[in-house]
C-alpha positions, -999 to +999 in steps of 0.1 A: +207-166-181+183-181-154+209-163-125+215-132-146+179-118-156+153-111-133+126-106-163+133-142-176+127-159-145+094-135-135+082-143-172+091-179-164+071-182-134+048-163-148+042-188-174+045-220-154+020-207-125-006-197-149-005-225-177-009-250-145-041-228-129-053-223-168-047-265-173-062-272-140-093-251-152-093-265-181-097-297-177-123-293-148-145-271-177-147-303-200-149-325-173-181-311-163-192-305-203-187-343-206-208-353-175-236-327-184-239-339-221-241-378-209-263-371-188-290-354-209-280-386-226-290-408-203-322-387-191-334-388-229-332-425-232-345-433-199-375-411-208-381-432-244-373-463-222-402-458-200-426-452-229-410-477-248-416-503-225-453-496-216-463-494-256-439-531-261-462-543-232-493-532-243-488-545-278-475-578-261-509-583-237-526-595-274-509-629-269-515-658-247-485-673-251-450-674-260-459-700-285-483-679-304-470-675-344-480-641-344-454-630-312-426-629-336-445-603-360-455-585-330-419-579-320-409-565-353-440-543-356-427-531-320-394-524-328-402-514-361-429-483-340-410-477-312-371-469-334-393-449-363-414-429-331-384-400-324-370-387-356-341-371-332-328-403-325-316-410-359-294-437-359-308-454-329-312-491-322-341-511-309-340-545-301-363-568-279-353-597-265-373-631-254-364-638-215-340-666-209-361-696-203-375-695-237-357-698-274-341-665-286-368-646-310-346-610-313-359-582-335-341-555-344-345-520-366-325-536-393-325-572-400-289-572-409-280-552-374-268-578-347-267-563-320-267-592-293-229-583-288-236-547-277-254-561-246-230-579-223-236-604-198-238-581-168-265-558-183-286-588-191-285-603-160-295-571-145-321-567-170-335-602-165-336-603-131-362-571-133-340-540-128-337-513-155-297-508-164-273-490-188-237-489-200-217-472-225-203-501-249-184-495-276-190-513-314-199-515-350-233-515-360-230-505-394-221-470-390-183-474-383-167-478-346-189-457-324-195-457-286-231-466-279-254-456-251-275-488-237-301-490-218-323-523-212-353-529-191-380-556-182-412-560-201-441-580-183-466-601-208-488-624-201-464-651-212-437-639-193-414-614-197-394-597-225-363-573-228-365-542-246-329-526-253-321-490-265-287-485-281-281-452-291-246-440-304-229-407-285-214-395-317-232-359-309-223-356-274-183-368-283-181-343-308-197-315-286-173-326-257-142-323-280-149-291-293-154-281-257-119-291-247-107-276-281-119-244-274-109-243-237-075-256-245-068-228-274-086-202-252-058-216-223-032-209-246-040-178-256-044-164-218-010-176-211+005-162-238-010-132-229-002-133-193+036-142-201+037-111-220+018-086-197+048-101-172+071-095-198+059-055-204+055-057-167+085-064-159+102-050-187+093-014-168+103-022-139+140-043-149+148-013-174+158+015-150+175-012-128+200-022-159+202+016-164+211+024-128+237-007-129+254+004-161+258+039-143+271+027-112+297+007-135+306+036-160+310+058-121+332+033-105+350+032-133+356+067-128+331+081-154+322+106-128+295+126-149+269+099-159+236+104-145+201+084-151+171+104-171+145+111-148+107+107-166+081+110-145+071+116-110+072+074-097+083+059-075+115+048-104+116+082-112+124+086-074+150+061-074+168+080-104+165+110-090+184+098-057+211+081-078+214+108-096+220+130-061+246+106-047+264+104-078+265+142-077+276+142-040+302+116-046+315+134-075+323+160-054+334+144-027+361+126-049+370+157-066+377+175-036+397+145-024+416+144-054+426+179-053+434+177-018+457+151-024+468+166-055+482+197-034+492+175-011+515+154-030+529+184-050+534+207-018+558+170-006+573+177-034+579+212-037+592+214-005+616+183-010+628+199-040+634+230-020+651+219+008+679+204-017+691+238-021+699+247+017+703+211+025+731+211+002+752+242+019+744+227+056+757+195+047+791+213+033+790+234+066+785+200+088+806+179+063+837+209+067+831+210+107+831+168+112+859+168+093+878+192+117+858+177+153+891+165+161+906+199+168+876+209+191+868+206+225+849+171+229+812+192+234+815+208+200+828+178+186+798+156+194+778+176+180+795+177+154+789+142+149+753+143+160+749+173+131+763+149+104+741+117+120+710+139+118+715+155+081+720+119+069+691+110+083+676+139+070+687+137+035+675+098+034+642+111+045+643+137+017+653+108-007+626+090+004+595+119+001+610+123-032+601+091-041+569+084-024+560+120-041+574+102-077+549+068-067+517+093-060+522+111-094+523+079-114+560+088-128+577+058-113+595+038-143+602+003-138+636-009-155+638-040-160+665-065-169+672-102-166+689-099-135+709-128-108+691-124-077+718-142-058+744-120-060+713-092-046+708-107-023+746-113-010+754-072-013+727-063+006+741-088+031+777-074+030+763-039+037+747-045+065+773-068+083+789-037+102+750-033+115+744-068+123+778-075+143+774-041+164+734-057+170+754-091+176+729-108+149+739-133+125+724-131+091+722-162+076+719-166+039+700-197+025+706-195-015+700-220-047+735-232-057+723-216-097+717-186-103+682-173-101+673-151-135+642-128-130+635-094-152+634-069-127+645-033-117+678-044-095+683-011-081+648-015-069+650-049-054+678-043-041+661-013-021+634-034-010+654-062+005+678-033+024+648-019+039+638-057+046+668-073+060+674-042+082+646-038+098+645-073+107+683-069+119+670-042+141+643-059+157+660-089+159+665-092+198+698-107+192+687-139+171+697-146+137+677-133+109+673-157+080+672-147+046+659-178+019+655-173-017+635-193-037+623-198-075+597-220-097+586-213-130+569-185-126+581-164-101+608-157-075+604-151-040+626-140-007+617-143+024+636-126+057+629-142+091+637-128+127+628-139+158+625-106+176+587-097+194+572-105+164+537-086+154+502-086+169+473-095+157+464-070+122+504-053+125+502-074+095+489-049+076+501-019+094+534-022+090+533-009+057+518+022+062+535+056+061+552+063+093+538+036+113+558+023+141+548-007+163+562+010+191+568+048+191+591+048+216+616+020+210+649+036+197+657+032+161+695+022+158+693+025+121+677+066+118+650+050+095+628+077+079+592+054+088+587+052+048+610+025+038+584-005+040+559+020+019+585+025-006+592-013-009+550-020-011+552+006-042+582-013-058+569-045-055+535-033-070+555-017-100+570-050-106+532-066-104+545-085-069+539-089-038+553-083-006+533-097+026+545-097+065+534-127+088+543-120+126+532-131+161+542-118+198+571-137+212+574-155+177+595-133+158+581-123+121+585-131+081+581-108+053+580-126+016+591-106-014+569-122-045+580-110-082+570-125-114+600-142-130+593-122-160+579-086-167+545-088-170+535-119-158+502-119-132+511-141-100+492-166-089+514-183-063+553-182-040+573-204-046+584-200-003+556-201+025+547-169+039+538-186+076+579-198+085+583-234+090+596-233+122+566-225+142+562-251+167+526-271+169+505-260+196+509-275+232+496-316+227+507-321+187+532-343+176+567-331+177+567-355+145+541-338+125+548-307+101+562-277+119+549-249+098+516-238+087+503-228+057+494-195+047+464-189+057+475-202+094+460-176+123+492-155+134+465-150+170+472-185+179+499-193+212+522-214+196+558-203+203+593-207+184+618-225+191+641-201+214+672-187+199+699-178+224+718-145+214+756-153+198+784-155+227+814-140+220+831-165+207+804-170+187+809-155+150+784-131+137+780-110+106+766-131+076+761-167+071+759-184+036+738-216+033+744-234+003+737-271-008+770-291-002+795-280-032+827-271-041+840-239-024+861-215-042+895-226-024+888-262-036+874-275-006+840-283+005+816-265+032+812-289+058+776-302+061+766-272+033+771-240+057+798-210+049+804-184+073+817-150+071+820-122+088+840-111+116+839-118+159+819-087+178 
């Protein structure tokens, strides 16, 4: 929630920022309440203090001495005057003190008041030494547990001195200073309350036509191409909806245009590979009638003859092929599958394309599980990618045997076909399967491929929910991997085979020891070379070879060291 909504974090910070400032201010408010209500405190007692004292002195100039029975009396009378002089002091406590030096005579307002433990040590050595001093003590003098304000000062008499002590209790000022940080704390509250929700309203306008313009832009990409935001108002939001609204318009059309462009487009491929059937169909009769005959002509007619029936082929494969790009464009491609052996797949598309291989002088080598590999897929289909796959790679072979390894886990199966031709530069990668892409325009193509056969294997494996991925690099030949699900429906998340070949030797300076191949992610940019593969001699079989692990063969022997050849000497 705290990633997702802008509004709960602005409210959040909202709230944290001003309950700090608002606690901050707070507490400086009753601080300063405090401090001013003690010290009207302190200025009220200091003021009774002084007068206190001069009256106690001028009531004790009467006596001589210290000794005198009547200085006792006088100290009550004084007390007794000085606590009943202020009504507002109610409460209050007066008490002088005889100075150290003599025996204690204390009076107080109330005989049964002792207050000789409200004045400590420290103030009466300040007091006695002739200073006036205060602290604030706390005790009980009758009245419950109450913090006490005490002040003391010197009295001069003629016998010496006295102490006169006022203790007055800060009940007043304690509950005027709590109700002071009551009402500043509940006033605090309130104002972040109310700032957290003026963010929230805040906010609130400015987050809702966001969300609305985010649900839009979700309901348009997922191809709801009419939803539009309301405009209200003339702001600057208002602005930002009308604009939306615009692009959505524009792109709308845009995409409708598109669409029907490539709507005519896909049905004019169609129509006209429909069409052609018909005339396609007498030629063919016409060439098929005239190559069967080329023997009775002179050799100029009969070549082209044969070049008539090598071009209709190849034009009748690229018909078959429009046909069924047109079939992938217009969504009516059906998948059919079936629980299906890959291994013997894999092996026909091998024996068709031995006669190829052996004319190229390539060796196809087969490198298969010893059980049979079960998958649900379309086998016509599979079958049409690995033709397309295996060919190519037969063509562009340079000579070198292409390598073709089939592998399976638990859920999925994959193919890979290796050649160690020129290889692909850097982004071919992705190239290679678009529609009529060549790597080099004018290299020769030995096989009259149409330029859509790696499309048409990118659409299959996609109808099977698969993938199919080239890795290549110059002077290092190339790999494309064949990924299906091992049964309909499945969603891949890993091949069981590498799509980077393990025989890619480590760059110049690594360990001839260390691992061959990268991984898949490995950069196909990088100058590390393959191992060089010499072309076959003649001696040298080509055509298709079978690696198996070491088993029985079906003559009742066994393939030395796991490897069965077949095919016939160039």
């Amino acid at each position: 929630m705290w990633r997702r909504s802008l509004q709960l974090r602005v409210v959040t910070i909202t709230l944290v920022a001003s309950g700090l400032l608002v606690g901050g201010f707070a507490y400086m408010v009753a601080s300063q309440s405090t401090n001013i209500l003690l010290d009207r405190a302190r200025e009220d007692v200091q003021r009774r203090l002084t007068h206190g004292r001069d009256y106690a002195a001028e009531q004790m100039s009467v006596h001589p001495q210290y000794f005198d029975p009547q200085v006792r009396v006088t100290f009550e009378l004084t007390v007794s005057t000085l606590a009943g002089g202020d009504p507002d002091q109610v409460g209050g406590v007066v008490v002088v003190m005889a100075a150290s030096g003599y025996p204690l005579i204390q009076s107080a307002t109330s005989p049964a008041v002792d207050a000789s433990g409200m004045i400590s040590d420290e103030l009466a050595r300040h007091v006695g030494s002739g200073a006036q001093a205060h602290q604030i003590r706390t005790g009980d003098l009758g009245e419950g547990r109450l913090k006490y304000l005490v002040y003391g000062s010197p009295v001069p008499t003629k016998f010496g001195q006295v102490e006169l002590y006022y203790l007055v209790p800060l009940t007043t000022q304690d509950q005027a200073a709590n109700q002071i940080r009551a009402t500043v704390l509940i006033t605090g509250l309130a104002l972040v309350m109310l700032l957290g929700l003026l963010a929230a309203l805040v906010t609130r306008l400015v987050v809702t036509p966001v969300r609305v313009a985010a649900r839009t832009a979700q309901r348009l990409s997922a191809g709801l191409l009419d939803q539009r935001m309301v405009v209200d108002g003339e702001d600057d939001l208002a602005m930002l909806a009308a604009s939306f609204n615009q692009m959505a318009t524009n792109l709308q059309r845009q995409i409708t245009r598109l669409e029907e462009m490539s709507r005519l487009q896909r049905r004019f491929t169609s129509d006209v590979s429909h069409e052609l059937r018909t005339p396609l169909t007498t030629v063919r009769m016409a060439a098929d009638l005239l190559f069967a005959e080329r023997d009775g002509f002179d050799p100029a007619a009969a070549r082209s003859a044969e070049l008539l029936q090598t071009e209709l082929d190849r034009f009748e494969s690229l018909l078959t092929d429009l046909l069924e790009i047109s079939r992938f464009d217009a969504g009516f491609a059906v998948l059919d599958s079936e629980p299906t052996d890959l291994v013997p797949v894999v092996r026909r598309v091998a024996d068709r394309l031995d006669g190829l291989a052996a004319r190229l002088g390539v060796r196809i080598e087969l490198r298969l599980p010893a059980t049979p590999v079960i998958a649900e897929v379309d086998p016509r289909r599979v079958e049409r990618v690995l033709r397309n796959l295996v060919g190519n790679a037969v063509e562009h072979g340079e000579g070198r045997p292409v390598v073709v390894t089939l592998g399976v886990d638990d859920a999925a199966v994959a193919v890979t076909v290796r050649d160690h031709g020129v290889g692909l530069r850097a982004g071919e990668d992705k190239l290679v399967f678009n529609r009529f892409w060549r790597a080099d325009p004018s290299r020769a193509r030995q096989t009259g491929g149409t330029g859509l056969g790696l499309s048409i294997s990118v659409e299959d494996a996609r109808l099977h929910g698969g993938w199919l991925e080239a890795w290549g690099a110059p002077g290092e030949g190339a790999q494309f991997r064949l990924t299906l699900p091992a049964r309909a429906g499945d969603r891949l998340t890993s091949s069981p085979l590498r799509l980077v070949p393990e025989d890619r030797r480590p760059p110049s300076g690594g360990s001839d020891s260390g691992s061959a191949g990268g991984s898949d992610g490995a950069d196909p940019d990088e100058p590390w070379r393959a191992p060089t593969q010499p072309a076959p001699s003649a001696a040298e079989p080509v055509g298709t070879m079978v690696v198996l692990p070491e088993q029985s063969t079906g003559s009742g022997g066994r393939a030395s060291g796991g490897v069965a050849a077949t095919g016939a000497a160039p």
